[in-house]
C-alpha positions as CSV (number, residue, x, y, z in Angstrom):
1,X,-80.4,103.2,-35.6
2,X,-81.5,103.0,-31.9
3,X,-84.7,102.7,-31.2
4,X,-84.4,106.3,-28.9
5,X,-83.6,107.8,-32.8
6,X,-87.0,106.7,-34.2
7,X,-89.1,107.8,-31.5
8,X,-87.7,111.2,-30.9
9,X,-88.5,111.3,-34.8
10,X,-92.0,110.2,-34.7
11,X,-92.7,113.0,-32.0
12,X,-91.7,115.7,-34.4
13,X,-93.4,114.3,-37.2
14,X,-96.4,113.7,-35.4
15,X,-96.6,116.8,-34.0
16,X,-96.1,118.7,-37.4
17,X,-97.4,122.1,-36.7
18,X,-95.0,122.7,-33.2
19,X,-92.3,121.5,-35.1
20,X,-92.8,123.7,-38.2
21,X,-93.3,126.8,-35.8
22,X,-90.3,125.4,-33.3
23,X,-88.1,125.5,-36.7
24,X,-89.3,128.9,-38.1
25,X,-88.6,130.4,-34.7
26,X,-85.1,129.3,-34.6
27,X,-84.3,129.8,-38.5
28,X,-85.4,133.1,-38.0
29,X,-83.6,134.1,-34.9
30,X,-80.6,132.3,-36.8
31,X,-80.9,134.6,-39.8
32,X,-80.7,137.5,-38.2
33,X,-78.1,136.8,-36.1
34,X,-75.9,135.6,-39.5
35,X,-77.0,138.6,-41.7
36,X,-76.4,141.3,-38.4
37,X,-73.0,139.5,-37.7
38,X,-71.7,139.0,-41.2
39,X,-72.5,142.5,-41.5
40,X,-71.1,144.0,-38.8
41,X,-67.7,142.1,-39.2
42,X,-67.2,143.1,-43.0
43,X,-67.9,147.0,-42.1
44,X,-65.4,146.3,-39.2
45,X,-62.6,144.7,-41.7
46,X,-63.1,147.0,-44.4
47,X,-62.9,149.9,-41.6
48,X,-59.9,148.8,-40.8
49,X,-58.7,147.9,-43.9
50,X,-58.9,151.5,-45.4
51,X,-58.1,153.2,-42.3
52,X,-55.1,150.9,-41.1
53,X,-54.6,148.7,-44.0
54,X,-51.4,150.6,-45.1
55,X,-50.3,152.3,-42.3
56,X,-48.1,151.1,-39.6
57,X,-49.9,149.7,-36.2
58,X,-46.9,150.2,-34.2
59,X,-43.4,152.5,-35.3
60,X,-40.3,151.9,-33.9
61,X,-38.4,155.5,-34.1
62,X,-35.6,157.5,-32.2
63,X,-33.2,156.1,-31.6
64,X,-30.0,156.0,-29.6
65,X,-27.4,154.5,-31.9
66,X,-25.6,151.5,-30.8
67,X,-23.4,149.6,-32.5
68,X,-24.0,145.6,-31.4
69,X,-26.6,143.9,-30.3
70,X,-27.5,140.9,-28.7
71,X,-30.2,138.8,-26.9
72,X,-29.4,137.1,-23.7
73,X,-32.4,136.0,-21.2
74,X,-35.0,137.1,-23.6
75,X,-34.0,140.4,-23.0
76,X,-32.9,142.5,-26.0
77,X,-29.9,144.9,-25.1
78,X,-27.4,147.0,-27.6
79,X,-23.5,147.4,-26.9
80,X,-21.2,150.9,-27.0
81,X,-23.7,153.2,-26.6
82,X,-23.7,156.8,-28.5
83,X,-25.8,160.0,-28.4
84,X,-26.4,160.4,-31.7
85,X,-30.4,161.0,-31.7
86,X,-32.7,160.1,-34.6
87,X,-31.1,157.3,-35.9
88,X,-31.7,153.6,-35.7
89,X,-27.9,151.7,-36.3
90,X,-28.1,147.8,-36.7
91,X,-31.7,147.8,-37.7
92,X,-31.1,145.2,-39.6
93,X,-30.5,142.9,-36.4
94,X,-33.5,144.2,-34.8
95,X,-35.9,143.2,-37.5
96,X,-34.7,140.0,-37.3
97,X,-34.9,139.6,-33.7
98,X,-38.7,141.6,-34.0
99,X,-39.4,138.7,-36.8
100,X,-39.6,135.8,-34.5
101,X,-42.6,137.3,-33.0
102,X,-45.7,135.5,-34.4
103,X,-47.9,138.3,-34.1
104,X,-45.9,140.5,-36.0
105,X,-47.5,140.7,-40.4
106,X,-44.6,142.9,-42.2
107,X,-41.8,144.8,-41.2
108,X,-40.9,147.7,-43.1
109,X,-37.8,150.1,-42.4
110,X,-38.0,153.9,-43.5
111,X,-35.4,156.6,-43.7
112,X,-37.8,160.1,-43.5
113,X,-37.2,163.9,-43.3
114,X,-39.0,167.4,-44.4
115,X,-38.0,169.1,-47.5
116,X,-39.0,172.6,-49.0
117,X,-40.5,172.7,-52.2
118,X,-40.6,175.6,-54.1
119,X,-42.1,176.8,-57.5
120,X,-43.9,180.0,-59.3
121,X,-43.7,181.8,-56.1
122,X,-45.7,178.8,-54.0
123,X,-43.9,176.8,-51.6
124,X,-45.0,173.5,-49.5
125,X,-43.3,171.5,-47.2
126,X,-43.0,167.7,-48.3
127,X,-42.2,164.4,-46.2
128,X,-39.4,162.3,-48.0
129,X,-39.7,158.5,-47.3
130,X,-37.0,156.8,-48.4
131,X,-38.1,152.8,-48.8
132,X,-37.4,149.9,-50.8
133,X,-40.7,149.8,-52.2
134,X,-39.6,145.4,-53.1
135,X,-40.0,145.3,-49.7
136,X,-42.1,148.5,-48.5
137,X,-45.2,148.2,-50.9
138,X,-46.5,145.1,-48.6
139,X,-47.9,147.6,-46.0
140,X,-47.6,150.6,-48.1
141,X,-49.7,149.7,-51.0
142,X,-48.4,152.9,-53.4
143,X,-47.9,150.6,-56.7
144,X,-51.5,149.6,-56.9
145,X,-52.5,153.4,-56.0
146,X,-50.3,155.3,-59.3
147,X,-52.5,156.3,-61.9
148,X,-49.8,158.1,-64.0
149,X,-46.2,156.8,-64.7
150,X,-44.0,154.5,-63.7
151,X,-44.1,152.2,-60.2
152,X,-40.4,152.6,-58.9
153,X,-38.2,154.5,-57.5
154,X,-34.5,154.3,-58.1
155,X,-31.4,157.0,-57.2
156,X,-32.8,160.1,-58.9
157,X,-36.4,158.6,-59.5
158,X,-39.5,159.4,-56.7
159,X,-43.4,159.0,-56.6
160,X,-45.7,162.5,-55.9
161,X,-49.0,162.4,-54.6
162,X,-51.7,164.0,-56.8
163,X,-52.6,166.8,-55.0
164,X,-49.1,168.2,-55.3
165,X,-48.8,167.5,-59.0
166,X,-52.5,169.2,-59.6
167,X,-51.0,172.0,-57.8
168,X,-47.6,172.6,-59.5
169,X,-48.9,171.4,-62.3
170,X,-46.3,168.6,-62.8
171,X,-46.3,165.4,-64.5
172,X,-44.7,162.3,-65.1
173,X,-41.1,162.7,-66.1
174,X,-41.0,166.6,-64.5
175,X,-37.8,167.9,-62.4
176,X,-38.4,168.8,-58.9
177,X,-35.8,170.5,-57.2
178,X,-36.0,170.5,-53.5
179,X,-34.6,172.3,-50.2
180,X,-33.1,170.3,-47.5
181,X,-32.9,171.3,-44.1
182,X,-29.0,172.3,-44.4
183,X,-30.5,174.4,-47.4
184,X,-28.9,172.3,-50.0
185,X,-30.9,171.7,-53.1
186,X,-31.6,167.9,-54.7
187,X,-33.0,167.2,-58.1
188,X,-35.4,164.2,-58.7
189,X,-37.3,163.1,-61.7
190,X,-40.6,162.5,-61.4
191,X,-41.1,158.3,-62.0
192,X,-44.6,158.5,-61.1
193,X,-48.2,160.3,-59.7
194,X,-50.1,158.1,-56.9
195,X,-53.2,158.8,-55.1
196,X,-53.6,156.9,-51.8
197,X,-57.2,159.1,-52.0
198,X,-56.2,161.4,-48.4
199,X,-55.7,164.6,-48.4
200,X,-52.3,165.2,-46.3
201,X,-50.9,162.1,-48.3
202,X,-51.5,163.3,-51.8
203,X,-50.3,167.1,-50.4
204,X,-47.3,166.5,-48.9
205,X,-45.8,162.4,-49.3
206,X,-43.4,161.9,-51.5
207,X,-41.4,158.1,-52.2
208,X,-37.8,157.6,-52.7
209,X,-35.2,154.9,-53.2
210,X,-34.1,154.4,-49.0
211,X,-30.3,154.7,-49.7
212,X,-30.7,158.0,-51.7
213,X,-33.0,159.6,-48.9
214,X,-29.7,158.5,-46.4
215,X,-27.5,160.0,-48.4
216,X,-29.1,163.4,-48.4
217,X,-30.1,163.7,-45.1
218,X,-26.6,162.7,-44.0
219,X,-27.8,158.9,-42.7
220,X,-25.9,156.2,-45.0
221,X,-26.9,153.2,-43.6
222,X,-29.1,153.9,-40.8
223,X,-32.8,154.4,-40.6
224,X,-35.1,156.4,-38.3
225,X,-38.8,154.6,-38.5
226,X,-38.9,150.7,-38.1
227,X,-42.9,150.4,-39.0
228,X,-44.6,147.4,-37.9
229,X,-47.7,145.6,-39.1
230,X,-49.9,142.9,-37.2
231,X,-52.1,140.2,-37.9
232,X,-53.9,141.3,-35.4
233,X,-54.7,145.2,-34.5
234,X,-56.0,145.0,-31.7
235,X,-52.8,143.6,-29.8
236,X,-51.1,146.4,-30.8
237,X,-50.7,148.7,-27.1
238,X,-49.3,145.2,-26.3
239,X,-47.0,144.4,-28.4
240,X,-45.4,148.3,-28.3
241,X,-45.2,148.0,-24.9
242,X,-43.3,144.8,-24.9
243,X,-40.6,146.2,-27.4
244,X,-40.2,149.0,-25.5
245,X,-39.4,146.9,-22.3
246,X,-36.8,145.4,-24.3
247,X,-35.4,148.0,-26.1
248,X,-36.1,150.6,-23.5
249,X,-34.3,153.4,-25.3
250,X,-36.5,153.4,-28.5
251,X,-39.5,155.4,-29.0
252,X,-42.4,152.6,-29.9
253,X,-45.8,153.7,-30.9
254,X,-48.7,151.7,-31.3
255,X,-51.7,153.3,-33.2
256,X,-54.2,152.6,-30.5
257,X,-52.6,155.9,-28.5
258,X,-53.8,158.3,-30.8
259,X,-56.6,156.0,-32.6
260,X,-59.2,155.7,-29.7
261,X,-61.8,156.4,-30.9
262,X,-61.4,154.0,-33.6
263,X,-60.4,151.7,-31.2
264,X,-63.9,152.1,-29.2
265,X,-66.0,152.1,-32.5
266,X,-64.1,149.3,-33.7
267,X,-64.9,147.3,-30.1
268,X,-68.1,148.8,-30.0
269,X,-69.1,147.0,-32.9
270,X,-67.3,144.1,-31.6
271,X,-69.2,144.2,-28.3
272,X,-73.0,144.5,-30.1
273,X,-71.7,141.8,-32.0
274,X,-71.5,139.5,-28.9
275,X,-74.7,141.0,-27.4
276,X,-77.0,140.1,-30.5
277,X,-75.8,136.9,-30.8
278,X,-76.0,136.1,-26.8
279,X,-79.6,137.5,-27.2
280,X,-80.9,135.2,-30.0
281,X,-79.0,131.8,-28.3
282,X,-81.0,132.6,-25.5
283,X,-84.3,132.9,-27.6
284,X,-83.5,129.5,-29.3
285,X,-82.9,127.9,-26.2
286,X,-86.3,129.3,-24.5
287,X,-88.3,128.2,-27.6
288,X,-86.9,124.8,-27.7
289,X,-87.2,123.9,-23.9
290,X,-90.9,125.4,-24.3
291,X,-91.7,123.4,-26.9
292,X,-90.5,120.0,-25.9
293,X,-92.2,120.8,-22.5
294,X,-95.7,121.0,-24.0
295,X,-94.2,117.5,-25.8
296,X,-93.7,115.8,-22.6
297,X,-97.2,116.6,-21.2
298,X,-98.4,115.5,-24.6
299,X,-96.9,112.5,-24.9
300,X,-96.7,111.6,-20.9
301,X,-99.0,108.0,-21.9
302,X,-96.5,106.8,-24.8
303,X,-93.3,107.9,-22.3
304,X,-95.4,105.9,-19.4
305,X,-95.9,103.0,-22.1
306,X,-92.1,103.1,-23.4
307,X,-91.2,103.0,-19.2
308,X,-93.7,99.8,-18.4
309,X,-92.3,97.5,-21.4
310,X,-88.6,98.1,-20.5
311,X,-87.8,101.6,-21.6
312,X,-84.7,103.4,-19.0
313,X,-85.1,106.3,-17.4
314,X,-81.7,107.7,-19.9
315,X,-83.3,106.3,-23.2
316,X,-86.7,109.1,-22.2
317,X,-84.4,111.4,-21.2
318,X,-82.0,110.4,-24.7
319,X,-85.0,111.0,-26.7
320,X,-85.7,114.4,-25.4
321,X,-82.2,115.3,-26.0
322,X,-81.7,113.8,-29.2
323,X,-84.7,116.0,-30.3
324,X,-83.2,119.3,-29.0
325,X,-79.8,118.4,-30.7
326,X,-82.0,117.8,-34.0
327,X,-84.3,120.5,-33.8
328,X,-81.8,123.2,-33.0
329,X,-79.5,122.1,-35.6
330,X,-81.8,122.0,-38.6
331,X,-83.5,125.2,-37.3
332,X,-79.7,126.8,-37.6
333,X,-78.8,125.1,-40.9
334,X,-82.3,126.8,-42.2
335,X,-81.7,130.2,-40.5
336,X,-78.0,130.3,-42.3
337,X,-79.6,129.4,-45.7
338,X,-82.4,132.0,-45.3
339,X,-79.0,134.5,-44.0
340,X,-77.5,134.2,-47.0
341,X,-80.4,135.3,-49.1
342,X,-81.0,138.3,-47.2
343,X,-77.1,139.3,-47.5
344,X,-77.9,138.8,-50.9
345,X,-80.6,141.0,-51.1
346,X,-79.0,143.7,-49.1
347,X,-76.3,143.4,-51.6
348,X,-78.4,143.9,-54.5
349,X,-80.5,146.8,-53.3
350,X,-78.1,148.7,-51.1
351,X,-75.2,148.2,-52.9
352,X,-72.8,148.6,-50.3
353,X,-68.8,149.5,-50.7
354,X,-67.6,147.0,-48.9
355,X,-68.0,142.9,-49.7
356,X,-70.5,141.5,-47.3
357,X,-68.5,138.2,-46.3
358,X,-70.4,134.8,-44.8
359,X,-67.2,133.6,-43.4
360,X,-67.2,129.6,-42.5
361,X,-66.1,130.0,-39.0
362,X,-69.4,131.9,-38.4
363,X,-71.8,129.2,-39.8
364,X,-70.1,126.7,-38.2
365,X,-70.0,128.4,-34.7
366,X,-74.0,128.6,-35.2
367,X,-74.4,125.3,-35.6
368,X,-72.3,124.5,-33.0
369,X,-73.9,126.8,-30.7
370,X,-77.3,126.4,-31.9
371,X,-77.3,122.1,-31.0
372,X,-75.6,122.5,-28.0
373,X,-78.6,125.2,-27.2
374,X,-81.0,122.8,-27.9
375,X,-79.5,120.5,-25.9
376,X,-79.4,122.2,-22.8
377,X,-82.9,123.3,-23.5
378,X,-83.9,119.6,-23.6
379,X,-82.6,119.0,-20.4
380,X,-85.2,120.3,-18.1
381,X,-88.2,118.4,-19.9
382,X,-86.2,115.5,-20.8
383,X,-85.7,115.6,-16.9
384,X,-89.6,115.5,-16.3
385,X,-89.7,112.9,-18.7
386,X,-87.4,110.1,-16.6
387,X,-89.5,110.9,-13.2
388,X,-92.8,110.0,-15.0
389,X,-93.8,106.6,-12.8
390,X,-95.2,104.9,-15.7
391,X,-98.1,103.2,-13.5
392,X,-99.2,106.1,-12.0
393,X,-99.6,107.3,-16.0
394,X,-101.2,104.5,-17.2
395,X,-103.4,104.1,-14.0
396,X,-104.1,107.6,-14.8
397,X,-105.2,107.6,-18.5
């Protein structure tokens, strides 16, 4: 261990009560700052879990039908163009192409159209998605939602949402007859009863088997919607923007242009996020350069004695350092302990819907942060320290 070690560990035992109150200062600051964060960061995911968790962030819809496509100079372009409007022909090669981007979660093709149904004199207009739920219930999440029934779909077999069974009083295993837009009817057998727990969704969603819904709205083997999940939501303006430069004639969407004010709560919370944790680095450094200043006035005879026998100016200055680095690191590491307990405790008397996560990343940002705070806060005393002339000190005591 060098010698530097042993002294800078003698001046914070020696000087028990500073250190004690330098400690609680920073494990308090520390606590907050992981409670307020963890906090903050678990409302925000489960937020946008339950708003945006199984929706689309951006949908691909339109389109012009071509029939080839290819890629050349990273730019996307389709062959023998038609005018043929709500219909997306070779989707298949455009998923593929849209799946070598990183960013990009699930992709999830939809066939969807209005229906009329009708029953004991009441009537309410229903949107068909057609989906291969093998595929579809990654961002869709409807098996894990039916409470009555059967999870699948097949030719003749579709999922209602509750509202519209509680008010047509049908079940599981019911006929539904339905009016298409030609004013053709379709029968269907009810499979199963979901509730994704919104209103329009329950009311007026209904699930079916994708190549039935293209057969009876006249679209065997196309789709209209391409829906797109992210990893990350926030990129989502972005990442619409640069599918539609390449595939200029499709209609892409990201949820941020109708979602702003999501969007600003969501970076609201993002931003105060920031601030508290700027606010409290700041108080840990103050406190620790304070501290270790009152040290080096202190302690000015042993750092004049430690300069006559041999001591160099960057072993004084490597002590004042060295106790920074220490002393904002244990502070932290106690401040994250303390956090935990009063997640804990929030946990057990507020009883909050969501999960309160202490994610590791966080702690171990703190600690980072929190030593390299002390650090820098050492600097200016530990800078006092080396000009000390050590004759002028002793001459002086």
């Amino acid at each position: 261990m060098r010698y530097e070690i042993k002294i800078a560990y003698n001046f914070l035992a020696k000087s028990k009560g500073q250190t004690l109150f330098l400690l609680t200062a920073i494990a308090t600051g520390v606590a907050v700052q992981v409670f307020i964060s963890s906090l903050i960061v678990s409302l925000q995911n489960s937020i946008i879990d339950t708003v945006l968790g199984n929706i689309p962030h951006i949908v691909i819809e339109d389109g012009n039908t071509r029939d080839s496509l290819i890629k050349k100079e990273n730019i996307y372009n389709y062959g023998n163009f038609s005018n043929e409007r709500d219909k997306i022909s070779n989707y298949e090669n455009l998923i593929d192409l849209l799946k070598s981007k990183k960013e990009i979660k699930n992709i999830v093709p939809t066939l969807e159209g209005n229906v009329l149904y009708e029953r004991q004199g009441k009537s309410v207009a229903l949107q068909i998605r057609g989906v291969d739920l093998n595929v579809g219930d990654s961002m869709f999440k409807v098996k894990e939602k039916i409470y009555l029934g059967d999870k699948s779909v097949d030719s003749d077999k579709i999922l209602i949402g509750k509202r519209i069974s509680e008010d047509f009083n049908l079940s599981p295993k019911d006929i539904m007859n339905i009016t298409l837009p030609t004013g053709d009817k379709e029968k269907f057998r009810i499979n199963g009863i979901f509730d994704l727990e919104n209103q329009q969704f329950n009311n007026g969603l209904v699930y079916m088997d994708i190549q039935r819904a293209q057969r009876i709205f006249n679209k065997k083997g196309y789709v209209n919607r391409i829906n797109i999940q992210l990893n990350n939501i926030f990129l989502g303006e972005s990442i619409a923007l640069d599918i539609e430069k390449n595939f200029p004639d499709l209609k892409v969407t990201s949820w941020m242009k109708d979602g702003k004010q999501l969007l600003n709560a969501l970076r609201s919370q993002t931003v105060s996020t920031t601030v508290i944790q700027g606010v409290i680095l700041l108080s840990t450094t103050l406190s620790i350069a304070s501290v270790l200043y009152i040290t080096v006035v202190q302690k000015t005879k042993e750092i004049g004695i430690l300069k006559a026998i041999g001591a160099t100016d960057f072993s004084i200055g490597f002590i004042f350092l060295f106790q920074g680095a220490i002393v904002g690191f244990l502070g932290a590491l106690l401040g994250c302990i303390i956090g935990l307990f009063l997640i804990k405790i929030f946990e057990w008397g507020a009883k909050p819907s969501f999960i309160i996560e202490l994610r590791a990343i966080l702690i171990l940002r703190i600690l980072l942060f929190s030593t390299i705070s002390g650090v820098i806060a050492a600097y200016i005393p530990g800078k006092k320290s080396m000009k000390l002339d050590p004759i002028e000190v002793i001459k002086g005591e």
